[in-house]
C-alpha positions as a printed NumPy array, in Angstrom:
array([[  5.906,   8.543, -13.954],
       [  3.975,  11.073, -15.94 ],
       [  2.952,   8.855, -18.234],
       [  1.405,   6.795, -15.023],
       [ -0.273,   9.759, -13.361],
       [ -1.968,  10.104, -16.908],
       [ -3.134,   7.099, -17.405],
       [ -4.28 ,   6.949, -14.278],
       [ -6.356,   9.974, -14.854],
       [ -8.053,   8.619, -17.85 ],
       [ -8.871,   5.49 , -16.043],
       [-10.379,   7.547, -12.743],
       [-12.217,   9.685, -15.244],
       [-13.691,   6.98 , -16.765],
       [-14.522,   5.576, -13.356],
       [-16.278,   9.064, -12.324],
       [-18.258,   9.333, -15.44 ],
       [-19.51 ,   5.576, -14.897],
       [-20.846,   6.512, -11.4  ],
       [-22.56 ,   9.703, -12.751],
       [-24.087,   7.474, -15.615],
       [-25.346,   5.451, -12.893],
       [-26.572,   8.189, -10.314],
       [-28.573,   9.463, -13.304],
       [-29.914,   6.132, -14.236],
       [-31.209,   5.559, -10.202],
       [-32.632,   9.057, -10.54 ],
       [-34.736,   8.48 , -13.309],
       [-36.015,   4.773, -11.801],
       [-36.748,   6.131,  -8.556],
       [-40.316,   6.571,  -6.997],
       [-41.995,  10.267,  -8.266],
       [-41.533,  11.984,  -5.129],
       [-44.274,  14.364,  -3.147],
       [-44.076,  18.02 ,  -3.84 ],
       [-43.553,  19.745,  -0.758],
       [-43.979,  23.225,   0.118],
       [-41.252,  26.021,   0.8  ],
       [-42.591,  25.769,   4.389],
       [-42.229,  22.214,   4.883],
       [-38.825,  22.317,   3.478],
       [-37.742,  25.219,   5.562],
       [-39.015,  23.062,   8.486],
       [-37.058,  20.04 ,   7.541],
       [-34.06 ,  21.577,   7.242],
       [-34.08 ,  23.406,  10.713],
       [-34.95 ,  20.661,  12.104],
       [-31.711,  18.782,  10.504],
       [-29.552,  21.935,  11.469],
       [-31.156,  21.53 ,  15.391],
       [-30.258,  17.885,  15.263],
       [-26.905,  18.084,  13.757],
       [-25.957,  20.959,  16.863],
       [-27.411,  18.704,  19.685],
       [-25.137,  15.919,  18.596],
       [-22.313,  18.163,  18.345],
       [-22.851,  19.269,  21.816],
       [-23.719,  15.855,  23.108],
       [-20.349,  14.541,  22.149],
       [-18.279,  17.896,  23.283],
       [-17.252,  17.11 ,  26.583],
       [-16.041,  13.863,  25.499],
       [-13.974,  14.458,  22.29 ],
       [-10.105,  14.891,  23.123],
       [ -6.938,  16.412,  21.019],
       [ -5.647,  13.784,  18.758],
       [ -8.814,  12.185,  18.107],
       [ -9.995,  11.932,  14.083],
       [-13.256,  12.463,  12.406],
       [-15.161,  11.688,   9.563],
       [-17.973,  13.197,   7.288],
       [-20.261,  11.974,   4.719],
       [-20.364,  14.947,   2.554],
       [-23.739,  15.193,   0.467],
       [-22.789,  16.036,  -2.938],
       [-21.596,  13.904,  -5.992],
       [-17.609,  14.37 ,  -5.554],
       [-18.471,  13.166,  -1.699],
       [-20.491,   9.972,  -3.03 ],
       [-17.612,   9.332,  -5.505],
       [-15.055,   9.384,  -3.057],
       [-16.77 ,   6.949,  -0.813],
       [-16.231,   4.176,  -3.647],
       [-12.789,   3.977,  -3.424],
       [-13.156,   2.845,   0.157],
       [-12.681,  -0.622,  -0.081],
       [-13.842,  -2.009,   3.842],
       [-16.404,   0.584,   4.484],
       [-17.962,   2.906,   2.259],
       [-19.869,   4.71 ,   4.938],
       [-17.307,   7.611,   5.124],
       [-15.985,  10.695,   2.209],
       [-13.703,  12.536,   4.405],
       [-11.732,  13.185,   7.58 ],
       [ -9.231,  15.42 ,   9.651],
       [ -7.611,  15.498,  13.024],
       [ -8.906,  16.983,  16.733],
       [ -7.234,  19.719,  18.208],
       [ -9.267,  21.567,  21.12 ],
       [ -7.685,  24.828,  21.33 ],
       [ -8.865,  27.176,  24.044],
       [-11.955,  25.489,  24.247],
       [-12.877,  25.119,  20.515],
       [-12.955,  21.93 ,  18.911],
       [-11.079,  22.367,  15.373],
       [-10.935,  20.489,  12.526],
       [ -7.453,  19.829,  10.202],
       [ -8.141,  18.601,   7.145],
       [ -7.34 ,  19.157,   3.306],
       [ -9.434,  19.874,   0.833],
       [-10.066,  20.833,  -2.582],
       [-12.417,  22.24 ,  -5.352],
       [-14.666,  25.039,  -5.274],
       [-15.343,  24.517,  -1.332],
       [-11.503,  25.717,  -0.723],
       [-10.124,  27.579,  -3.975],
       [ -6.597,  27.739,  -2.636],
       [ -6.374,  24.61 ,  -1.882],
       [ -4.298,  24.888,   1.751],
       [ -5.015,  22.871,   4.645],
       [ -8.343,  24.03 ,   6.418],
       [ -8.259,  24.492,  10.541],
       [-11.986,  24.353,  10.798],
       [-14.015,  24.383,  14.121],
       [-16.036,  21.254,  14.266],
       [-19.705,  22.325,  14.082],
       [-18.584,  23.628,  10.84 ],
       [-16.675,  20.683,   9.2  ],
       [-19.549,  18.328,  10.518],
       [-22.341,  21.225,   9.247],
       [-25.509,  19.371,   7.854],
       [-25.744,  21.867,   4.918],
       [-23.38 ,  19.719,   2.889],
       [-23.149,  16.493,   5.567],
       [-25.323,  12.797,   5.831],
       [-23.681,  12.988,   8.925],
       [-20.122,  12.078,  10.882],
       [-18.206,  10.015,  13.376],
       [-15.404,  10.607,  15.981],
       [-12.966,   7.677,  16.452],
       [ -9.793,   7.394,  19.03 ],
       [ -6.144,   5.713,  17.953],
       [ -4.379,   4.315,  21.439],
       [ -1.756,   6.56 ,  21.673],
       [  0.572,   7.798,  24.764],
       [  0.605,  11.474,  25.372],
       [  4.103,  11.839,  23.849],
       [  2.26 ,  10.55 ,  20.68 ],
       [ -0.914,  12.977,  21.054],
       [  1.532,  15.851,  21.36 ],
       [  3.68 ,  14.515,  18.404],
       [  0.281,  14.415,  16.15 ],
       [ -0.345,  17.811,  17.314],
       [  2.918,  19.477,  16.78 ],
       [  3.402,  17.605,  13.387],
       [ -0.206,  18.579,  12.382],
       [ -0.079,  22.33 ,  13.19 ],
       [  3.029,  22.553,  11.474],
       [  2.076,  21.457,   8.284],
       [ -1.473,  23.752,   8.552],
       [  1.661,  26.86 ,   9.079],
       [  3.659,  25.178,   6.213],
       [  0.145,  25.733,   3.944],
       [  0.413,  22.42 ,   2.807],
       [ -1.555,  22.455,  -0.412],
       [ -4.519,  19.462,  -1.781],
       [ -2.292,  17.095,  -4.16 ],
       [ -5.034,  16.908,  -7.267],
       [ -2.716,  13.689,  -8.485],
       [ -3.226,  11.876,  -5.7  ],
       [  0.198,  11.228,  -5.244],
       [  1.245,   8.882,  -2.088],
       [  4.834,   9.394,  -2.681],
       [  5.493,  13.301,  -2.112],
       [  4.766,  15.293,   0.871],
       [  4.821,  18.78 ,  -0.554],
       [  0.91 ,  18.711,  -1.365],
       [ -1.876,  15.6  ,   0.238],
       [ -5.08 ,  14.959,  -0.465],
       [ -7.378,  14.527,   2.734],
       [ -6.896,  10.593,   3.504],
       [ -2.964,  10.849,   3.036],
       [ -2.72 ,  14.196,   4.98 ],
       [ -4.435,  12.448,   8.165],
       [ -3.006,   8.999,   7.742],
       [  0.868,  10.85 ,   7.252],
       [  0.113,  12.835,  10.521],
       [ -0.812,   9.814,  12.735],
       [  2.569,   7.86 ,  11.202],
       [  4.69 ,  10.948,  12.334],
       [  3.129,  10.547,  15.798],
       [  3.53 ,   6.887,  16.035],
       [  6.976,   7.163,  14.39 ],
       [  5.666,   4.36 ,  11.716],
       [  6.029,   4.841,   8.313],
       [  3.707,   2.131,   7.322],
       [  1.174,   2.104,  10.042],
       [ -1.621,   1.901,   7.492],
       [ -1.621,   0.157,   4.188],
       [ -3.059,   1.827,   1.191],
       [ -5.643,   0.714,  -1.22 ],
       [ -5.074,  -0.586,  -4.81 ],
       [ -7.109,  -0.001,  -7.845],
       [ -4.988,  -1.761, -10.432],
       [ -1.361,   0.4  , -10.238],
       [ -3.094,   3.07 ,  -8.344],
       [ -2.527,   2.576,  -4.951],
       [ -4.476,   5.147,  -2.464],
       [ -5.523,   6.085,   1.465],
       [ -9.381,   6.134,   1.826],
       [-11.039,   7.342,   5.243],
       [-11.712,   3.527,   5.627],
       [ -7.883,   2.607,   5.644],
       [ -7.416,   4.73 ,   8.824],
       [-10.95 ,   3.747,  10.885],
       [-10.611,   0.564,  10.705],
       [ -7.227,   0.319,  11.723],
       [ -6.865,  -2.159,  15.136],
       [ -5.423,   0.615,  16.977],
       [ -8.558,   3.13 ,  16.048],
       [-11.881,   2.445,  18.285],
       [-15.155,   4.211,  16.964],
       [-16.408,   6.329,  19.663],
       [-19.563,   8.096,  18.081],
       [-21.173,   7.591,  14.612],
       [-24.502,  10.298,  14.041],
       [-26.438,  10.615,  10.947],
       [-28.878,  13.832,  10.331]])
């Protein structure tokens, strides 16, 4: 097994330093761009920021407990992410509704430098969704009874107490640490009491959960997609 895990390393290594070799090469062959002021910029992005919060309110009275949502995160980790989806690439991330005295928050788990401990995150929406570091989200709905809702709750909350940790070896087969797919695809299974309610992802041995593996799940209906 360990020599798996480190072969499998080398080989997503390789992969990541192929997509940065690329990024770089669509850098230099894009269009010269127009220099734009400080003001313009400052303009730009508080107009994005305005945007992002009307959505967020738009779609507040209609989001429920138990509902999931993605992100497209902005930065190079995000962009490599979204190329292990295999269905739908449109997504880098995603974590589990709970409104809780009328907040919407966010579970999810994440790593590197944007949570250096590693434990599961219980972040209000506005904040997981913020445009700062976000092409934008979607909210999408699993058919579930309200014995199932209060399972995915219960389960969920339990494992943000437990301070379940980001599994950096993107391992499917232990529970003690998850990465963000697995942590939101193993909730909804304890809910629905199925064990293998979505099927993972293969990249040669490796097999994997990607956001797409969840959304586009029969049982999961899109309810609102916004990009800044």
């Amino acid at each position: 097994m360990n020599w798996f895990h480190h072969s499998m390393k080398k080989k997503i290594k390789r992969w990541l330093i192929s997509c940065l070799l690329i990024f770089i090469a669509g850098c230099k062959n894009a269009p010269a761009k127009v220099e734009q002021t400080t003001e313009d910029r400052d303009k730009r992005n508080q107009a994005k920021v305005a945007r992002a919060k009307n959505l967020v309110d738009s779609i507040s009275h209609s989001i429920r407990s138990g509902d999931m949502v993605t992100r497209t995160g902005n930065d190079f980790t995000s962009f490599c992410f979204r190329q292990f989806c295999q269905l739908d690439k449109t997504y880098s991330h995603c974590g589990i509704i709970s409104i809780e005295n009328d907040t919407v928050f966010v579970y999810h788990a994440l790593g590197g430098e944007f949570n250096p401990d590693q434990k599961l995150l219980r972040e209000p929406l506005s904040f997981f969704v913020a445009p700062a570091g976000n092409h934008g989200f979607g909210v999408f709905r699993f058919q579930m009874t309200p014995e199932q809702t209060e399972r995915l709750l219960s389960v969920t909350k339990k494992a943000h107490r437990q301070e379940i940790s980001f599994d950096m070896k993107f391992d499917l087969a232990t529970d003690e640490k998850m990465y963000c797919s697995e942590f939101t695809a193993k909730m909804y299974r304890r809910a629905f009491q199925n064990d293998s309610m979505f099927t993972p992802s293969r990249i040669a041995a490796f097999s994997f959960l990607s956001p797409d593996n969840l959304f586009t799940h029969p049982l999961c209906q899109p309810l609102f997609t916004a990009i800044y």
